[in-house]
N, C-alpha and C positions, 0 to 999 in steps of 0.2 A: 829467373829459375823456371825450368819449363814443366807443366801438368803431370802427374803421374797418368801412365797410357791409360789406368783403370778410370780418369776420370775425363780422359780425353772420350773414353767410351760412351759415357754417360751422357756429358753434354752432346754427340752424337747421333745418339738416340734421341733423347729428348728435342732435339730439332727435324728430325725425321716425324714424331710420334706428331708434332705441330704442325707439319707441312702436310702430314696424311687427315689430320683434324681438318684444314683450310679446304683441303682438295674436296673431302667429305661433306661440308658446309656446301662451298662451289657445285658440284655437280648432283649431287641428291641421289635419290632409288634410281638403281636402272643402270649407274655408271659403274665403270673397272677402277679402282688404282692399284698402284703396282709397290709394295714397301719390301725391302730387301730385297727383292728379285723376283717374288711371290706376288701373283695378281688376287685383288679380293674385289668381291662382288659389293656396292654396296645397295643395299634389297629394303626390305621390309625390317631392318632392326632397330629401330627409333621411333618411338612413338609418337602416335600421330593423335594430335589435342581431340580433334573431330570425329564425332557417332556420325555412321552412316545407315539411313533403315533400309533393311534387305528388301530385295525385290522375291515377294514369296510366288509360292505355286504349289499345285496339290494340294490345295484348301487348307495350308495354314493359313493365319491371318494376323493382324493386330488384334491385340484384345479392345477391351472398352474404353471409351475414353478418360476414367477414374484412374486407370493403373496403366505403367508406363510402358511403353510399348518395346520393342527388341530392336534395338542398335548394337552396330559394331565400328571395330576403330583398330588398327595396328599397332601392336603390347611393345613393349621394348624388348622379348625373349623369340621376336620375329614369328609367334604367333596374333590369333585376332583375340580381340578381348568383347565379351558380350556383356551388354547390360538392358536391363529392363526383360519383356518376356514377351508370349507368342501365344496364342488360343490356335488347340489343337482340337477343339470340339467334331469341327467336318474333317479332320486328315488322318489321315492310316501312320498307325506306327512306323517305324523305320522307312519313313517314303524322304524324297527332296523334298525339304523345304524352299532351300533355294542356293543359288551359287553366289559365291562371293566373286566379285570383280576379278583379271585378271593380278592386278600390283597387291592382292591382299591373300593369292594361291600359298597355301605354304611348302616347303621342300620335305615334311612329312607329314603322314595322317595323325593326329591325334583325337582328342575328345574331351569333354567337359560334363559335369555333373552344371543342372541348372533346372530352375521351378518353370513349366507354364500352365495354361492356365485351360482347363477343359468345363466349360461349360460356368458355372460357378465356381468350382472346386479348385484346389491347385495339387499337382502332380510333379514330379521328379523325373526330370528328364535327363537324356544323354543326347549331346551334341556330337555328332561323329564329323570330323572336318576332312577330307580327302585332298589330295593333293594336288586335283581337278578344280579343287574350290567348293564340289557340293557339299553341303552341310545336311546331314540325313538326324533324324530327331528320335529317338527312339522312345518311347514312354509308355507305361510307367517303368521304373526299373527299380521298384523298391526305396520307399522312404526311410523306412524301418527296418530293425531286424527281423520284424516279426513278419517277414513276406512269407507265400508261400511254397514252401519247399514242395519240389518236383522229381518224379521215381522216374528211373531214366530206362528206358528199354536196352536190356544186353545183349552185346553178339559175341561172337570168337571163344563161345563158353566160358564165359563169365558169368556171375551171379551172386545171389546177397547169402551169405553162407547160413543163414536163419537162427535162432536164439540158441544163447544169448547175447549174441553180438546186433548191433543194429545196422537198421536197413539203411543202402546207400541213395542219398538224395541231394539233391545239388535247389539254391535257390541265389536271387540277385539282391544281396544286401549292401549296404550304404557304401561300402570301400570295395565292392563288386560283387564278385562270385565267391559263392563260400559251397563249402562240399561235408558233409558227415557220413559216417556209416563206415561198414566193411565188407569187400567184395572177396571171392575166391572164385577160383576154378579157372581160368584161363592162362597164356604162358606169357609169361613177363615179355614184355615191348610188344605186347598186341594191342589192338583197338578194344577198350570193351563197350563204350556206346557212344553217341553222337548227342550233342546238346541240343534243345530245340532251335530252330533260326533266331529268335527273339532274345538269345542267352547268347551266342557267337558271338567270340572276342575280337576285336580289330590287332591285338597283338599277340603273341604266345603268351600262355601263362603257365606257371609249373609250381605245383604246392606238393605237399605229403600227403599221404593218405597210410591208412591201416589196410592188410590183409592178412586175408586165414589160407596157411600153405602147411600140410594142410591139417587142420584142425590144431595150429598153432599159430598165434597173433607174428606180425611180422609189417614191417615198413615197409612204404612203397614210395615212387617218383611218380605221381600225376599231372601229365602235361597235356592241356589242351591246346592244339592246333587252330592258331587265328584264320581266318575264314571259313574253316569246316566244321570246327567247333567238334573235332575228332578227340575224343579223352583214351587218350594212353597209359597203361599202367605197365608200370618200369619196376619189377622187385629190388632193392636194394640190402634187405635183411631180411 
C-alpha cells in the first residue's frame, strides 16, 4: 500500500533538513548551501566554545589581575557574547575600544548593558557593537534610577509651559532613556531639542509624552532620531 503524499512530504523534508545539517557540519562559517532552491549563508550562528581577548586601543585596558579580564566568543543568535570586563580609568567615554576580528563583524549594530571597572570603582557601561566590528564603550550610563536628570535646550518654540505642570527633563536610566515633564508652544511634528552626544540612541526610539495645547493637558508621539538624537513631538490628542 503506498504512503499518503502528506507523509511522502515529510520524510522528504526530513532528508533534505539532514543533508543541509551534514553540509553545515562539512563546510563551517564562510560557506553557501542551497535548501529548496534558496541559498543560505552559513556565518557566525553557532557558537563558538572559545573567549577571545580583544586587542584594545584608546587606553582601555585589562583590569588587574584579581578580576577577570574582557573576553569575547560567537553567541548562537549570531551575535558576540562578552564576559569578564575592561578598566576605563585612562579612556574617554564613547571612544574604540577596539574591533572585533573580521568572522566576528555582525550584520547589525547592536549594544549590551555591562560593568567595567574605572579606577577602584565599577561603573555601567554600554557596548555599542557596529557592523564594522568596532566596539565603542560608552560610560557611565546610569546604574540606577536615581541618575541625573537633564533640562534639554528648546528650539522651534517649544518650552516648559511652567506651573503647575512639571519641567520637561530627559535622564539615562537602567532600561535607557526615560523622559518626564510637559512641553508647549511649538507645532506638532517639529524638532523641539536635541539630546546631548553622550544620550544619542543607536536606534529610533518613540515613547509618549504629555502636552499643554493650549493650556489644556493633551498627548503626544515622542520620537527620538538615532544618530542625531533629534526629539520630535507629534500631537496625537
Amino acid at each position: 500500500m503506498p504512503r499518503p503524499i502528506y507523509q511522502e512530504n515529510v520524510h522528504t523534508r526530513q532528508r533534505t533538513l539532514e543533508r543541509s545539517r551534514d553540509t553545515l557540519m562539512r563546510r563551517g562559517p564562510g560557506a553557501w548551501i542551497e535548501v529548496g532552491g534558496t541559498s543560505y549563508a552559513v556565518s557566525n550562528n553557532v557558537a563558538d566554545p572559545s573567549f577571545t581577548p580583544p586587542p584594545y586601543q584608546n587606553n582601555f585596558a585589562s583590569p588587574s589581575a584579581t578580576i577577570d579580564p574582557l573576553q569575547f566568543r560567537h553567541a548562537i543568535h549570531g551575535e558576540v557574547e562578552f564576559r569578564g570586563t575592561v578598566d576605563v580609568s585612562a579612556a574617554l567615554s564613547n571612544d574604540i575600544a577596539f574591533t572585533l576580528p573580521d568572522s566576528y563583524q555582525p550584520t547589525r549594530a547592536y549594544a549590551v548593558i555591562k560593568d567595567v571597572r574605572k579606577g577602584s570603582t565599577w561603573e555601567v557601561a554600554r557596548f555599542k557593537v557596529a557592523t564594522t566590528g568596532d566596539v565603542t564603550i560608552e560610560f557611565p550610563v546610569g546604574s540606577t534610577a536615581s541618575g541625573d536628570w537633564v533640562s534639554p535646550d528648546f528650539i522651534n518654540g517649544w518650552v516648559n509651559p511652567g506651573l503647575p505642570y512639571a519641567t520637561t527633563q530627559y535622564r539615562m536610566g537602567v532600561s535607557g532613556l526615560e523622559f518626564k515633564g510637559h512641553l508647549t508652544g511649538g507645532a506638532s511634528g517639529t524638532i523641539a531639542f536635541y539630546l546631548l552626544p553622550a544620550w544619542v540612541p543607536t536606534r529610533l526610539l518613540s515613547t509618549a509624552t504629555d502636552v499643554i495645547k493650549p493650556g489644556t493637558p493633551g498627548v503626544a508621539q515622542l520620537k527620538v532620531t538615532e544618530g542625531t538624537g533629534a526629539v520630535t513631538i507629534t500631537r496625537i490628542l
